[in-house]
N, C-alpha and C positions, 0 to 999 in steps of 0.2 A: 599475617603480613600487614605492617602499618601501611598508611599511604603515600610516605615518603619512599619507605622501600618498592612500591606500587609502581613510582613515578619513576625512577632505578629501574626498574626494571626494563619496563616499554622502553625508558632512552637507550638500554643496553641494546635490547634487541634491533632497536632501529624503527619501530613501529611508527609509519606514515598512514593518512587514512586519507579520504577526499569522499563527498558524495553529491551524490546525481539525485534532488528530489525531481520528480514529476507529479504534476498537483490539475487535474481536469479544470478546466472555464468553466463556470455557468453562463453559457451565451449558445447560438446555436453553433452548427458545426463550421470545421476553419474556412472552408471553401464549396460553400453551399447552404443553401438555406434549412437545409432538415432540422428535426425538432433531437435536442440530445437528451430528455426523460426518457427515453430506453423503456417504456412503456405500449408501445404499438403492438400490433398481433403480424405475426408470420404473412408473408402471402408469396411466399415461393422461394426456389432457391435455384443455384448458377453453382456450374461445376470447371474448374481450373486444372493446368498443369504450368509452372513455372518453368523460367527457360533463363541461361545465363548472359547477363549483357556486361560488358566492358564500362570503366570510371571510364573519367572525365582525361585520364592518360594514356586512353587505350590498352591497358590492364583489366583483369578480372582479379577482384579479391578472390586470394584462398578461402577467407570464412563461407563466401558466397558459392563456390565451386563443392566444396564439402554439402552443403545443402542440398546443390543439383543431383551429389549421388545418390541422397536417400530418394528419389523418383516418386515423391509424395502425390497423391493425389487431394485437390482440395475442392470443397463444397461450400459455397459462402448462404447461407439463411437473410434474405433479405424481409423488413418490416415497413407495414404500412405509416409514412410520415416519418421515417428515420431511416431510411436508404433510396438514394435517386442515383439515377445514371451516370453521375460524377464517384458515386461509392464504386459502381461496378466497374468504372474504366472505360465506361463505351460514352463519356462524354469530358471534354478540356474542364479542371477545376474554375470554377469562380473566383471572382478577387477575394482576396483576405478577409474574413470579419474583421473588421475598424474595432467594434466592440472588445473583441479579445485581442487584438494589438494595443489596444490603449490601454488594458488591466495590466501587459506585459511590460510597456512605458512607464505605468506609475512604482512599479515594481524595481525596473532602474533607477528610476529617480530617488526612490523611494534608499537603496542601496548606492546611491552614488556614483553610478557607473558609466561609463564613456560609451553613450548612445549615438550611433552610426547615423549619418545624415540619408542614406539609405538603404533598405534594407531588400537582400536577395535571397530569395526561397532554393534552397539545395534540394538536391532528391540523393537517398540516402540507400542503397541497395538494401533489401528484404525479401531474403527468398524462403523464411519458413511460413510463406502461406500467411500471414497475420497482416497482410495486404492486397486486395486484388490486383493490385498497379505490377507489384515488386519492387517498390520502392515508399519508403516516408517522406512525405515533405516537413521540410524544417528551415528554419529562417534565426541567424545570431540577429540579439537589438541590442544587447548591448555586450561591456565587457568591464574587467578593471573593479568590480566594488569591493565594497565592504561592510562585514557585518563585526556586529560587537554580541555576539552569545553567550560566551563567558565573562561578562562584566566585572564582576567579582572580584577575576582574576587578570583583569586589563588586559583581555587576550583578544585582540582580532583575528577574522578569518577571511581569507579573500574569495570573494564570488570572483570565478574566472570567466564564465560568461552566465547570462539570461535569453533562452532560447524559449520561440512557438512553432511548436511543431499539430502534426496531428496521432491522435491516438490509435492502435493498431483495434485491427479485430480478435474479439473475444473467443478463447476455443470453446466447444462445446463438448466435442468428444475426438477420442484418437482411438484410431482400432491399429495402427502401426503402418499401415496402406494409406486409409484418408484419412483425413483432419475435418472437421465440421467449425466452420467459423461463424461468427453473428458479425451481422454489420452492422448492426442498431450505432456497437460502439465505434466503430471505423470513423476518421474525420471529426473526433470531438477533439477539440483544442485544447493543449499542456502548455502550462508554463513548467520549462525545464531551467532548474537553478543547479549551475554546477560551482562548487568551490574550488581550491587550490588546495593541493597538499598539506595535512599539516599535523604535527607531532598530537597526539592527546591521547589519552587512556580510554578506554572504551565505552566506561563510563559516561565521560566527557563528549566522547563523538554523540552515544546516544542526546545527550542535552543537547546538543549543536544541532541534532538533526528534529529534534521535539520543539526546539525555539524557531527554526526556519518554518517546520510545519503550522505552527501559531503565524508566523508574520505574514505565509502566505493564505491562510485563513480570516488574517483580520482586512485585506480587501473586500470580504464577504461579496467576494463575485466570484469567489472557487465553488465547486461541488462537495459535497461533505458526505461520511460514510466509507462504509467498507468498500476499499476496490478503488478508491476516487484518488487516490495518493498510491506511488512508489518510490519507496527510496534503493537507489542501487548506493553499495559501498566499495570503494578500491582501498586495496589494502595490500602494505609490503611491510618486507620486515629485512635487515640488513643481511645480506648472504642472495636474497630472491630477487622475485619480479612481483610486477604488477598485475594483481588478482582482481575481476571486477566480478563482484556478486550482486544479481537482480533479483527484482519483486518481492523487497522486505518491504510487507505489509503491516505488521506489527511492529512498530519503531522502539513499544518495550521491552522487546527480547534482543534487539542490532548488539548492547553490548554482549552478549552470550553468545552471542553470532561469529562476532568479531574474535573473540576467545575460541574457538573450536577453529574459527579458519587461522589462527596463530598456532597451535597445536597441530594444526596438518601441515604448514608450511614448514616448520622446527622440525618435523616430524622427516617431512621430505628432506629437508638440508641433511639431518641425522645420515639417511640413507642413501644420499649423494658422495657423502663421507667414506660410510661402510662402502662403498662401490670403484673408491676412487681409482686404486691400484687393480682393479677385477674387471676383467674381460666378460663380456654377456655374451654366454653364446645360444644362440636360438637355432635349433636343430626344422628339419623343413617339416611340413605339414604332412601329416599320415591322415588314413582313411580310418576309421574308427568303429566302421558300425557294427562289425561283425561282432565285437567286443560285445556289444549293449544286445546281440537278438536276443536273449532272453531273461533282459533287465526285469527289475520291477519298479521302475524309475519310471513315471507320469513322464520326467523330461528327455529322457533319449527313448523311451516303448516307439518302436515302429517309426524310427527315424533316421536320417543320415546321419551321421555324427564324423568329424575331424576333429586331432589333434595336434598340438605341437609341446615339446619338451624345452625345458632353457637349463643346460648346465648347471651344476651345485647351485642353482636359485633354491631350493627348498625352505622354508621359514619366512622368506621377503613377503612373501603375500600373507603372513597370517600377521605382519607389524602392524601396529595400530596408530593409525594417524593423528585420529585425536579420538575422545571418550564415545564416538557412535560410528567412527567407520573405517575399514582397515585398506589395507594397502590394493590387496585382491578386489575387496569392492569396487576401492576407487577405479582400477582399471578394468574392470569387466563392464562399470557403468561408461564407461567413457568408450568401447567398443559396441556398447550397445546403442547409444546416442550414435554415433556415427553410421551403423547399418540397421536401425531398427531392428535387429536379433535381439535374443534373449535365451536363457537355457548357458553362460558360459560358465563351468566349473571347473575347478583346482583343486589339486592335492592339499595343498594347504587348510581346507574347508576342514569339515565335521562330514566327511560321505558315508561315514553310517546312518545320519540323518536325513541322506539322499538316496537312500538305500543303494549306494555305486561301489562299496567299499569293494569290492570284491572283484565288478570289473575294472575298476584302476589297477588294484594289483596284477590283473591279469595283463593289462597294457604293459605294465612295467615288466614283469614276467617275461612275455616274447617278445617284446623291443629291444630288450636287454637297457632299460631306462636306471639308472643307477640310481640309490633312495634318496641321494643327496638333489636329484633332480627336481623340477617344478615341473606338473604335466598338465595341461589345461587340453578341455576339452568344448564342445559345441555342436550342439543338434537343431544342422538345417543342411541345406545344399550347398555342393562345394562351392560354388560358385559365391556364394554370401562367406562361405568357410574363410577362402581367400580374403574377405576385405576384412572379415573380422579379424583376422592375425594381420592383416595388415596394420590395422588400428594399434592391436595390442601392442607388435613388434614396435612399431615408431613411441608407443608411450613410454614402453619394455623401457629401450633402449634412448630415450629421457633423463630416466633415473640419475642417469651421469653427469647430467647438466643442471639437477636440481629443480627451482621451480620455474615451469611455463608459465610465460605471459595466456591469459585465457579467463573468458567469460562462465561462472557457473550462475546456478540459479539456488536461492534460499528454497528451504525444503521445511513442511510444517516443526520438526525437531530443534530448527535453529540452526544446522548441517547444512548443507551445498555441495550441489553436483555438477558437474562438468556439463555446458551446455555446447560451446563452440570458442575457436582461438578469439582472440580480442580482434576484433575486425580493425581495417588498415583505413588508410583514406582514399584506398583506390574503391572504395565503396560510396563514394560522393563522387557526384556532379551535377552542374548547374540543372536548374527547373527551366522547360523552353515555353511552358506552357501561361509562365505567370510574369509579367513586367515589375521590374524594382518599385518599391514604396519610397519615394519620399518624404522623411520627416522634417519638417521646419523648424525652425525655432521659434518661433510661432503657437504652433501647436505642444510643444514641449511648455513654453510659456503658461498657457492657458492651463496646460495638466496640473502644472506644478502648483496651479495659485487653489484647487481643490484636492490633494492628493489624502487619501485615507489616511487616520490613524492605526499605527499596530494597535493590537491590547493590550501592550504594554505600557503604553501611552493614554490608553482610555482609561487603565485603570489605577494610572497616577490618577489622572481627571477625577474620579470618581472617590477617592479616595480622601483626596485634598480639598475638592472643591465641593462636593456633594457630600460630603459628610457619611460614606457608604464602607461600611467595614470591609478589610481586604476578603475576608471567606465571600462574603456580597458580590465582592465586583468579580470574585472570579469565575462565582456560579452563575452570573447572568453572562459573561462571558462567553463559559460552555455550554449554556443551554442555546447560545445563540439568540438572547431576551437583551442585548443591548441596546441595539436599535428601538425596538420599543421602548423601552427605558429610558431612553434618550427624546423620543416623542412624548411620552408620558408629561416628562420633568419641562416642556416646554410651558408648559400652563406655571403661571406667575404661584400660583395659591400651593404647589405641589415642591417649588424648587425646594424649599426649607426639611420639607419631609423624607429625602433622598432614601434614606436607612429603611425605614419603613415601607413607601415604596419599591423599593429592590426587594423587600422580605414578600412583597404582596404577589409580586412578579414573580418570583420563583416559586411561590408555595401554587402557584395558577399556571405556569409555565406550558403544561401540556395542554390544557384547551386552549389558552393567548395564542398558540404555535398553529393550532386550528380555524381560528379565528383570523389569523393574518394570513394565510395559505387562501380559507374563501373570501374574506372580505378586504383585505390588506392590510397595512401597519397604523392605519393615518384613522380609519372606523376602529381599530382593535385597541385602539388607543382611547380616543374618545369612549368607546364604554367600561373599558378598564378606568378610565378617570370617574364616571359614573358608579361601578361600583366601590371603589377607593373611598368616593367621599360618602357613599352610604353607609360604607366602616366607618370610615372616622368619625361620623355622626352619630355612630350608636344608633344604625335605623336595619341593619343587618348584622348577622356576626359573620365568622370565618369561613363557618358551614354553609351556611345562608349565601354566600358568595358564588362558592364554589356553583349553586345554581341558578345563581343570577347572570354569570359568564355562560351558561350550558346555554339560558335562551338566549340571552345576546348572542349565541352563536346561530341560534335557528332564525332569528329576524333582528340585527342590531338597531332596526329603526323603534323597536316595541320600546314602551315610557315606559319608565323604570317604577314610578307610581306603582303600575297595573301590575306588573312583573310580579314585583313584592307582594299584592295585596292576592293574586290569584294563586302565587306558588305557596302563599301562606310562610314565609320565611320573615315577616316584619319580628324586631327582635324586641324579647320580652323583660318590662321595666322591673324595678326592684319591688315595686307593688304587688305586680304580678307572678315574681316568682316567690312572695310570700305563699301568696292564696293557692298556687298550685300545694308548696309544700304540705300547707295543712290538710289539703285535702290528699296527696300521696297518703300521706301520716292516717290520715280515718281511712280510708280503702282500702290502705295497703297492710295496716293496724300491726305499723313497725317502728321504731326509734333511729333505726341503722341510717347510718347517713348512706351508704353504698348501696341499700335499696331503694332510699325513696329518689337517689338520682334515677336509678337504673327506671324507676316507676315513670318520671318526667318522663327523661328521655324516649322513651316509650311511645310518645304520642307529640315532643316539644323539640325533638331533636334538636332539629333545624334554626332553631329561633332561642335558644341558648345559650350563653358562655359558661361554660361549664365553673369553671372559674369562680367565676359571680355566686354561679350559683350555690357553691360549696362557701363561701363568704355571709352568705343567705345565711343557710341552714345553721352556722358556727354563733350566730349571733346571740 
């Protein structure tokens, strides 16, 4: 398929997409002073049970009422220096960090966006336990911008808002009963960038969403790494609703993503179709276990079990929604997200696989279940039996209406699962605990006369003005060597050398990254300019370098004189690598030029250009 037919296609189906990055501060946390290096040791923990509270309309959201039934118990893991009494709820959050509202500010300005004169913290209902509160706090700054991602194709996109909220806790483990959270991460501050809807091929969205994650990266006051970034995606297609899929971590798989949740949506409409004129009938709930006393099934041995039957359903659950998961899955996971069971099986399956074949038939047998029927069955207590077909029956009988608006979660395959409906806005209301922020125009003033460059921007600069080849400026870029780079080249004697500079910086990249980590950027510069001009002197070579930076890492104040003269790395003139060779040549009592390197090397390594010295030898 060409990519005009590509383009036909997505406009056919009606393919809209929108997405929600969320990208951590580096600053401490939103509303208290803890340290957010997630580095600390354990020193206790606090045990929870959540409870249902009413928005801001006197309503309870459904999403949040659905939570209260799973009766979770939660554990929260508190660490020393990154969890204080504002984490666990037993004390009023602190004012805003100024620090992480101002990265959120230049971020609007930065996007052009209609920055609110001031700004009011919401509490956000959360009742899966990834809050001690039960709620998120979050605050809109701005709204209305605009980004240009696809340039190329003179396509803008619109940021519909720029939100700081704070970051939830971390799980640790789920046994189905409790949950175990870390609060190290609780209260670290997000910039949340959400766009507006907007037509593009999945390809495309991925680009859309890999250039917002650079733009919010080049403030270089994000957190960097795995886990430090999520992009959720919404995605419809014409005939449905609005599907939101969270915690895509890998942004290089979002278009693969996005293709498999098209294929389950098409998939669903398919079968909303086949449904349209057909009545579902769902017969009531029988007792089951007598069936299973002498299973050899791990899943129903020595257990209750309930089932229920649905009319000529036969074959709907074995449909395949898209290339990794079928229709049976998808609703047996979506009952089991709702009452933490597990164990639900279908005729539809492979149950000689589940070694069951035989007591299905046997259900079918003295029920008088006709084969055109669907039988699903489940092993626990009736009492869970009941909510499980409760779930089933309400998604069952779905089908009709095609697709549900509803939140899943990305799943390491590039799949998604059903986590919970799309929450409402009776799950907001105001924050009593925190006074509105003020911003001035003043203070907007002042931001705006310093506001960062993207890298995209740096590496025009770098390209145009420094004379630094594009592959150059993208890898100081990524290695995150710009900023030094950019101190390097402050020295009058170095501007001219840009190309060469950028190659020195990257081929050193991992000890300079060490070196500014213990000593800063302003010393790690300074002795990268010291060793620089000991290259360009011909007073060291490459190799030579490389441990010239190891001890300017263990004491950047040592002369560089001594450095050289003790590590034995001062590089060796064309005189001198005459007189080695002749003497290789007698001691090694060989002609070969690949031995009598291998001979130097041997004992001159360090103080070599190899280069040279193969230049030597040819003479």
């Amino acid at each position: 398929m060409n990519k005009e037919k590509t383009l036909d296609y997505y406009r056919k189906i009606g393919l809209k997409c929108g997405l929600e990055i969320h990208k951590r501060l580096d600053t401490k946390k939103l509303f208290c002073n803890c340290s957010t290096n997630m580095c600390g040791k354990r020193c206790g923990s606090i045990t929870r049970k959540m409870n249902l509270s009413v928005g801001e309309m006197g309503e309870a959201d459904e999403t949040a009422k659905k939570e209260v039934e799973k009766e979770k118990i939660f554990e929260y893991v508190c660490f020393e220096g990154e969890t204080c009494l504002v984490d666990i709820d037993e004390e009023p959050p602190h004012s805003m960090n100024k620090e992480a509202l101002d990265i959120v500010l230049d971020l609007c300005l930065k996007f052009d966006c209609c920055i609110f004169d001031n700004i009011y913290v919401m509490r956000k209902t959360v009742l899966d336990g990834s809050n001690t509160s039960g709620f998120q706090r979050t605050a809109i700054v701005g709204t209305d911008g605009k980004a240009y991602p696809l340039k190329e194709k003179n396509r803008a996109i619109t940021i519909d808002s720029l939100c700081i909220e704070e970051e939830s806790a971390q799980i640790e483990k789920d046994d189905g009963r409790k949950r175990t959270y870390l609060l190290n991460r609780l209260g670290i501050p997000l910039v949340e960038i959400t766009t507006g809807a907007f037509f593009a091929t999945p390809m495309e969205v991925k680009e859309i969403a890999l250039y917002l994650g650079m733009f919010l990266n080049s403030t270089e006051k994000v957190k960097r790494g795995i886990g430090t970034i999520r992009q959720d995606v919404n995605i419809s297609i014409k005939g449905g609703a609005r599907v939101e899929i969270k915690g895509m971590q890998d942004v290089r798989q979002m278009d693969k993503m996005i293709e498999l949740e098209i294929q389950r949506q098409l998939s669903l409409i398919e079968i909303k179709e086949k449904l349209k004129n057909k009545k579902i009938i769902i017969r009531d709930m029988f007792e089951a276990t007598s069936f299973f006393s002498n299973t050899k099934s791990a899943i129903f041995a020595g257990k209750e079990s309930y089932g229920i039957s649905i009319k000529e359903f036969a074959g709907f659950f074995a449909k395949n929604l898209n290339n990794v998961r079928t229709l049976g899955n998808e609703i047996a996971k979506i009952a089991c997200v709702g009452t933490n069971v597990k164990g639900i099986i279908h005729t539809d399956e492979d149950l000689k696989r589940y070694r069951l074949h035989d007591e299905f038939e046997q259900i079918r047998k003295q029920l008088k279940i006709g084969n055109d029927d669907l039988i699903i069955c489940v092993a626990t207590d009736k009492k869970k039996a009941v909510r499980v077909f409760e779930h089933l029956k309400a998604r069952i009988l779905m089908l009709k209406k095609g697709i549900p608006k509803e939140t899943r979660a990305c799943l390491p395959n590039n799949d998604s699962v059903y986590m919970r409906l799309i929450a409402g806005a009776k799950r907001m209301y105001p924050e009593t605990d925190i006074p509105k922020m003020h911003i001035s125009k003043e203070h907007l003033k002042n931001r705006k006369k310093n506001l960062f460059e993207t890298y995209e921007e740096r590496k025009e600069l770098y390209t145009k003005k420094m004379n630094v080849t594009g592959e150059f400026a993208n890898q100081l870029i990524n290695l995150k060597m710009n900023r030094l780079f950019d101190e390097v080249l402050k020295s009058s004697s170095l501007k001219k050398a840009g190309n060469e500079v950028a190659k020195s910086v990257i081929s050193h990249a991992e000890i300079l990254e060490k070196m500014q980590t213990n000593h800063g950027i302003e010393t790690t510069a300074k002795c990268f300019g010291e060793c620089f001009a000991a290259l360009k002197s011909n007073v060291i070579t490459k190799q030579g370098a490389g441990i010239f930076l190891a001890e300017k890492l263990k004491n950047p104040d040592a002369e560089s004189g001594r450095i050289i003269k003790e590590r034995g790395i001062e590089k060796l003139d064309k005189k001198k690598l005459t007189e080695l060779i002749e003497k290789a040549k007698r001691k090694s009592k060989t002609q070969n030029i690949k031995e009598i390197i291998r001979f130097i090397e041997s004992s001159h390594k360090n103080q070599i250009d190899k280069k040279e010295l193969i230049e030597v030898l040819r003479e």
